[in-house]
NUNUMAR-70152 format. One line per 3 residues: their letters; for each residue x, y, z of C-alpha. Coordinates in pm, 1 decimal, m for minus. Layout:
residues N
A) X,Y,Z | ...
end
This chain:
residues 314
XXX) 1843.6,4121.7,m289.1 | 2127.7,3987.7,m114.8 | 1918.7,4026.9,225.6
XXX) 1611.1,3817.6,87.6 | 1805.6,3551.1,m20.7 | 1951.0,3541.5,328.0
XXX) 1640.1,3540.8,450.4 | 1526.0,3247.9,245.1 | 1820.6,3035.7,282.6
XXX) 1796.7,3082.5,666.4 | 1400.6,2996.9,641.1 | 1485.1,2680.7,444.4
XXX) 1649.0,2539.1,792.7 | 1317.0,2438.5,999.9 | 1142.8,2380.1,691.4
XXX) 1440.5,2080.8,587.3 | 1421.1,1974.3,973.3 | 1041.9,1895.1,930.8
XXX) 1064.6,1724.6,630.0 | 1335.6,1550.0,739.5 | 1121.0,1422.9,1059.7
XXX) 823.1,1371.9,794.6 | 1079.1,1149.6,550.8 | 1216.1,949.5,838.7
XXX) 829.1,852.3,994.7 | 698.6,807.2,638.0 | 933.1,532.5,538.9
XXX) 929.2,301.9,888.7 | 538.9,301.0,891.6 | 521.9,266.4,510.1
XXX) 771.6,3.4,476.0 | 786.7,m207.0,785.3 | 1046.7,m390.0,955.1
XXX) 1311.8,m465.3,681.5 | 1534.6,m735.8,910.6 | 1315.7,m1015.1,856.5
XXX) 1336.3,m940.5,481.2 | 1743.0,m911.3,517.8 | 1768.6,m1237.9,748.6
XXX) 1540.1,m1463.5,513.6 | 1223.8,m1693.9,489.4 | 1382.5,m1957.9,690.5
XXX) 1565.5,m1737.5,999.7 | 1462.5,m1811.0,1333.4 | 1363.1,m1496.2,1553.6
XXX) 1676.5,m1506.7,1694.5 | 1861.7,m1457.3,1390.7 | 1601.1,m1117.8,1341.7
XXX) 1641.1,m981.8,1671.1 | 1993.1,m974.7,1617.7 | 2028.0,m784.5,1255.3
XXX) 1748.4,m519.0,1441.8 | 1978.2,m487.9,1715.5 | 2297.1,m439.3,1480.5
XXX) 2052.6,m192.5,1256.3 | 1958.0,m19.0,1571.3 | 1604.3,m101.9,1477.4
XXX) 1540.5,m201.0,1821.9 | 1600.1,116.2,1977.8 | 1259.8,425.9,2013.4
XXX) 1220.0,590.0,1673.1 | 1311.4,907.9,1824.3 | 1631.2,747.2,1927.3
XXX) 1676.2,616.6,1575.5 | 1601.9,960.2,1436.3 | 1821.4,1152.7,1629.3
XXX) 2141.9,960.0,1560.2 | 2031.4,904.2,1184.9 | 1996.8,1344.8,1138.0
XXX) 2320.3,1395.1,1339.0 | 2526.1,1194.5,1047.6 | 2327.1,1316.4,786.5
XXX) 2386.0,1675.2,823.1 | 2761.9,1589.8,839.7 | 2682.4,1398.1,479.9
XXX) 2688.5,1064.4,648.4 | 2327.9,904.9,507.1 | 2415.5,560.6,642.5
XXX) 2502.0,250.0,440.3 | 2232.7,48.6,200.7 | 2111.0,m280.0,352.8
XXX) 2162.5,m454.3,53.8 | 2495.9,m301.7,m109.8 | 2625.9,m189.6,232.3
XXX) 2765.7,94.6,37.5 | 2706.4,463.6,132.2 | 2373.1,583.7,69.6
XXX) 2599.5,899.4,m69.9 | 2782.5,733.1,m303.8 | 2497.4,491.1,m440.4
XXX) 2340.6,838.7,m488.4 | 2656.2,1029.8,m684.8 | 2638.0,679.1,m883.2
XXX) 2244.4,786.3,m1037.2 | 2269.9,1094.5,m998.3 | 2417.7,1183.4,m1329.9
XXX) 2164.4,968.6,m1533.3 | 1900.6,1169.9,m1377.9 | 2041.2,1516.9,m1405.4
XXX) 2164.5,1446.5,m1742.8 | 1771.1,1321.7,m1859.9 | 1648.0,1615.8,m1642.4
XXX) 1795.5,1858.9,m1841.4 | 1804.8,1781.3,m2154.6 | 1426.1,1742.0,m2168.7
XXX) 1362.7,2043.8,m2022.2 | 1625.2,2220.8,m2237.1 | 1453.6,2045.8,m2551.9
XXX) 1102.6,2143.6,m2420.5 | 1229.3,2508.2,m2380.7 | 1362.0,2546.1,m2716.0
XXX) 1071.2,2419.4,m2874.6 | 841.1,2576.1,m2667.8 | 922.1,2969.6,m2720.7
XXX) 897.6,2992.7,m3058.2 | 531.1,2803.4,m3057.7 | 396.9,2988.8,m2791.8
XXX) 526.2,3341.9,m2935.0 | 448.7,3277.4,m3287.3 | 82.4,3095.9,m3185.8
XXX) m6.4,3407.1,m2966.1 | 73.7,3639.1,m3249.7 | m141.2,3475.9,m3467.7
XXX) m418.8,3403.5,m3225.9 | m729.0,3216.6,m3376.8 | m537.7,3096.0,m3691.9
XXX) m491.0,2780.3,m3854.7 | m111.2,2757.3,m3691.2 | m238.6,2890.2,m3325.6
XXX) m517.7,2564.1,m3320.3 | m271.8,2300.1,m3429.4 | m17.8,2459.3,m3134.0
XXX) m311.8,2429.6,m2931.2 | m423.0,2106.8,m2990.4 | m82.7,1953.2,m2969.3
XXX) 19.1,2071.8,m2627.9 | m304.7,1965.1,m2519.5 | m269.5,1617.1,m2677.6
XXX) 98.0,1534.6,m2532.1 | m35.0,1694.3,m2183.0 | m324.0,1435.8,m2188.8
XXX) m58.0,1138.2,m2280.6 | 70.6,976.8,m1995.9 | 424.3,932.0,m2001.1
XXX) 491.0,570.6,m2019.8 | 262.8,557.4,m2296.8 | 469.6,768.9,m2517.0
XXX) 753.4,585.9,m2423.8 | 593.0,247.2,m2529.6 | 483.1,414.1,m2860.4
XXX) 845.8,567.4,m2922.6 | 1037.6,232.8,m2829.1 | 780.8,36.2,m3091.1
XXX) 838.6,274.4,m3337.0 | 1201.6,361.1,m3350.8 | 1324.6,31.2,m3222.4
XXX) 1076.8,m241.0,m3314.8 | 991.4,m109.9,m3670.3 | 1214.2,134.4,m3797.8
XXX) 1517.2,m32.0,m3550.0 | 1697.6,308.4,m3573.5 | 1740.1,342.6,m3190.9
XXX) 1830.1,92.5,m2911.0 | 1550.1,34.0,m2667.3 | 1714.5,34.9,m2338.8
XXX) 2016.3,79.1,m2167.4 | 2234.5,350.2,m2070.7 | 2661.8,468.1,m2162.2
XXX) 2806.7,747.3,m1965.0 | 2906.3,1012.9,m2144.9 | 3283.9,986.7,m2075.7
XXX) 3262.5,625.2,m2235.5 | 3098.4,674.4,m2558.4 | 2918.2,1003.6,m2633.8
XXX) 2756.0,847.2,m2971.9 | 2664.4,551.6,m2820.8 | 2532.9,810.2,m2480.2
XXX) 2339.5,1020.3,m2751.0 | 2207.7,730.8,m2902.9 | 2052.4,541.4,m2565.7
XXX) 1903.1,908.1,m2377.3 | 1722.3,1016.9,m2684.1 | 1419.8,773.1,m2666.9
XXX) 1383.1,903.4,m2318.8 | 1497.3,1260.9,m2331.0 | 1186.3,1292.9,m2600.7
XXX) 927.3,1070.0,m2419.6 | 1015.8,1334.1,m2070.7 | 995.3,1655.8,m2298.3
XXX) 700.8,1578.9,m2476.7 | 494.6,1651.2,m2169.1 | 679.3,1963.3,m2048.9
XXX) 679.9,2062.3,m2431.7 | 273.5,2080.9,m2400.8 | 282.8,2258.8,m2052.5
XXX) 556.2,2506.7,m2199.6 | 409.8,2588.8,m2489.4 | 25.5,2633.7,m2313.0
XXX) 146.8,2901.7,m2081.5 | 372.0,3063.6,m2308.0 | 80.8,3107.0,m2521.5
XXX) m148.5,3226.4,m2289.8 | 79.1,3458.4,m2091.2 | 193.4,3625.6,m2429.2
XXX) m158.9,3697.0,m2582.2 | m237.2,3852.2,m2212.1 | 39.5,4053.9,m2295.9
XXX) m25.0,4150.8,m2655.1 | m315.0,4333.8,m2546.1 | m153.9,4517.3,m2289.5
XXX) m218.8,4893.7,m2325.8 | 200.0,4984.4,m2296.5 | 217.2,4737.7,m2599.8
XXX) m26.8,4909.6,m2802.3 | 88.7,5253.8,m2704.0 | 484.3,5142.2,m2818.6
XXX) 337.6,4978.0,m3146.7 | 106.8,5286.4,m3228.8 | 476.7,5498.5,m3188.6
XXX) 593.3,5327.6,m3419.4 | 812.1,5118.7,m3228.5 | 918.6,4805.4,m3494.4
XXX) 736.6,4522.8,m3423.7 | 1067.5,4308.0,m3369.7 | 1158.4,4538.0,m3061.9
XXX) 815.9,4519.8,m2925.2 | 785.2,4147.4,m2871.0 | 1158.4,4074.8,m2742.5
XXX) 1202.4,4371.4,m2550.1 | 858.2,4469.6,m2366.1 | 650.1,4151.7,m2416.8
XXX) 895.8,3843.0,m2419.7 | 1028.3,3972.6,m2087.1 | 651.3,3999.3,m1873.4
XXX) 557.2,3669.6,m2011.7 | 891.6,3481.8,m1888.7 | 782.8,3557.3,m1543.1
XXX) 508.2,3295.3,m1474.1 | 662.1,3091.0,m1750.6 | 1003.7,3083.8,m1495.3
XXX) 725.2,2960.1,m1202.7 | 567.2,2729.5,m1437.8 | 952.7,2584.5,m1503.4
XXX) 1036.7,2581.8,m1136.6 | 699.2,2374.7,m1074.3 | 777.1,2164.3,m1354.0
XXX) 1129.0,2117.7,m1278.8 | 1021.3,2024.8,m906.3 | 774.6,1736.8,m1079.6
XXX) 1039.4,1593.7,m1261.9 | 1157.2,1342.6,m1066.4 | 813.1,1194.3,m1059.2
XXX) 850.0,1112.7,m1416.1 | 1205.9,1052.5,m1415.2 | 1093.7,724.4,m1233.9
XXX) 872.5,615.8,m1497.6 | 1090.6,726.6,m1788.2 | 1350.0,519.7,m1639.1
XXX) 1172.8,228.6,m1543.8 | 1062.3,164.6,m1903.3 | 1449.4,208.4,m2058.3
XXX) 1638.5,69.0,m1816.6 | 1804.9,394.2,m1739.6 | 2023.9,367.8,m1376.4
XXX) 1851.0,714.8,m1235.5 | 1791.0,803.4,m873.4 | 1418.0,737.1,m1046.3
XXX) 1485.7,364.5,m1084.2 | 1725.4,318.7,m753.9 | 1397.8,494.5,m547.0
XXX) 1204.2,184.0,m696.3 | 1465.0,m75.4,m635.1 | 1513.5,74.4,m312.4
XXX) 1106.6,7.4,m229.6 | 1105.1,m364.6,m375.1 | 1373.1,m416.9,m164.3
XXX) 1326.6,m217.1,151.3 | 1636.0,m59.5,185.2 | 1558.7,221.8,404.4
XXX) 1879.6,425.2,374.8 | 1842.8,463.4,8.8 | 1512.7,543.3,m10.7
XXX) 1513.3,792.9,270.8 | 1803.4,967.8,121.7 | 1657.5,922.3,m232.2
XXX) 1336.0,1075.6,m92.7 | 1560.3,1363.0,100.4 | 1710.4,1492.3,m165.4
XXX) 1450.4,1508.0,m402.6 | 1273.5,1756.8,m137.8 | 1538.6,1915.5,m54.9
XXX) 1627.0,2014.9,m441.8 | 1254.1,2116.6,m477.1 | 1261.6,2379.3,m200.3
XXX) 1600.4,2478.7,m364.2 | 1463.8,2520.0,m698.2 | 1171.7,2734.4,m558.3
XXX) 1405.3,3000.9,m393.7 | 1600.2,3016.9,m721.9 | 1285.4,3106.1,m934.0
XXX) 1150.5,3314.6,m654.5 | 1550.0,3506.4,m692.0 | 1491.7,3505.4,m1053.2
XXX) 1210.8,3753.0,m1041.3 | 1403.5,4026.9,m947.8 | 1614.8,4029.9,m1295.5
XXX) 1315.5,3984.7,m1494.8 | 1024.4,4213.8,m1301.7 | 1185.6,4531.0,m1137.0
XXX) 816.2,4629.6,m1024.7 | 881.4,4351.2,m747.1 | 1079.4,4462.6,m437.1
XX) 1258.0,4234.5,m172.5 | 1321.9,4372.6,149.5
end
């Protein structure tokens, strides 16, 4: 175990250097030459030569990339064009709006979702397993900001329960924290919810009719025992892959859940950071967002091991 995650870790190091080469190329052919942006409509090309020279956006792009890696593997992502703050700390700023909306939709999706899948693969083909069915395939199908739009009319135009946009920290108010994340904590986990609750399904009625299953249930092992202790544990294993996927695709919809309430995510500072061309942020933005989906695939690929012992690491 301990030698495959070795392994791994060391593997991640080429694979972060090429995406780090891939990030770096992406955003100066994507996003052009910000200094005539930063110096204004009316600056004379003097004015821009001189903010690409103090930029070093003069210099070769291999020259640019070089020094820019160097700091950033000492944690040094540069400064924000606009802000001139660290790239780092404009980051640690988000950061906890997006893990906080991150996992509380997935934990909320989760909850929801093992119980529905379980109970509608038990009772495959009844009344209960096609309303399961058809409502994880219904809030799959809805787009996110849709439900969003739907959930602010409702709850804050009608029923005016629920504020519509905005965001508290935690250590400020936790009511009034509770009270601005729920709108988009739901309109995130409906989506997952669907995907959860489709594979859970699926996996555990592949597993129902497993011949070990129906050789411990003809024993007369109680039925209880059978589904938490043989079956719940084979179908957690591509539901953990599933998660990891999903978990990996949720800062895509972090940026749309946060654009439509306000929230300040690393979503909605990846979007300011485009309108505005602030290279830095985006490129660090972008960074770390691939570099926290590779990490998230060697942790379900470690996971494995404690839930299949069929499957060996050497």
């Amino acid at each position: 175990m301990y030698t495959y995650t070795l392994k791994r870790l060391l593997g991640l190091i080429p694979v972060m250097i090429i995406l780090s080469i891939v990030v770096f190329l992406m955003m100066h052919s994507l996003l052009g030459d910000p200094s005539s942006m930063m110096a204004g409509v009316e600056s004379d090309q003097a004015t821009i030569e001189r903010i690409r020279e103090d930029l070093g956006l003069n210099q070769p792009l291999y020259v640019q990339y070089g020094h820019w890696f160097e700091k950033a593997i000492q944690g040094d992502l540069g400064k924000s064009y606009r802000t001139q703050m660290p790239v780092v700390q404009v980051m640690l700023q988000r950061l906890p709006v997006t893990m906080e909306l991150a996992f509380l939709s997935i934990a909320i999706a989760i909850v929801f979702a093992l119980p529905l899948g379980i109970w509608s693969a038990v009772n495959e083909g009844s009344r209960f397993d096609r309303f399961v069915s058809g409502l994880a395939a219904f809030s799959v199908a809805m787009p996110n900001f849709w439900i969003g739009i739907l959930l602010i009319y409702l709850f804050s135009i009608i029923l005016r329960w629920l504020p519509p946009a905005g965001y508290i920290p935690i250590s400020q108010d936790l009511a009034g924290n509770l009270r601005l994340i729920l709108l988009p904590t739901v309109t995130l986990a409906t989506y997952y919810l669907g995907t959860f609750v489709r594979y859970v399904r699926s996996t555990m009625t592949d597993v129902l009719k497993q011949r070990y299953i129906l050789a411990a249930r003809g024993k007369g092992v109680p039925w209880r025992r059978v589904l938490i202790r043989h079956a719940l544990k084979n179908t957690l294993i591509p539901t953990v892959t599933i998660l990891g996927v999903e978990m990996a695709k949720l800062f895509g919809g972090a940026v749309v859940t946060e654009t439509i309430f306000g929230l300040p995510g690393m979503g909605r500072l990846m979007v300011d950071a485009i309108f505005q061309r602030d290279f830095p942020v985006l490129q660090g933005t972008i960074l770390f967002i691939a570099i926290s989906v590779l990490l998230i695939t060697l942790v379900v690929d470690i996971i494995y091991a404690f839930l299949d012992p069929r499957i060996k690491y050497y």
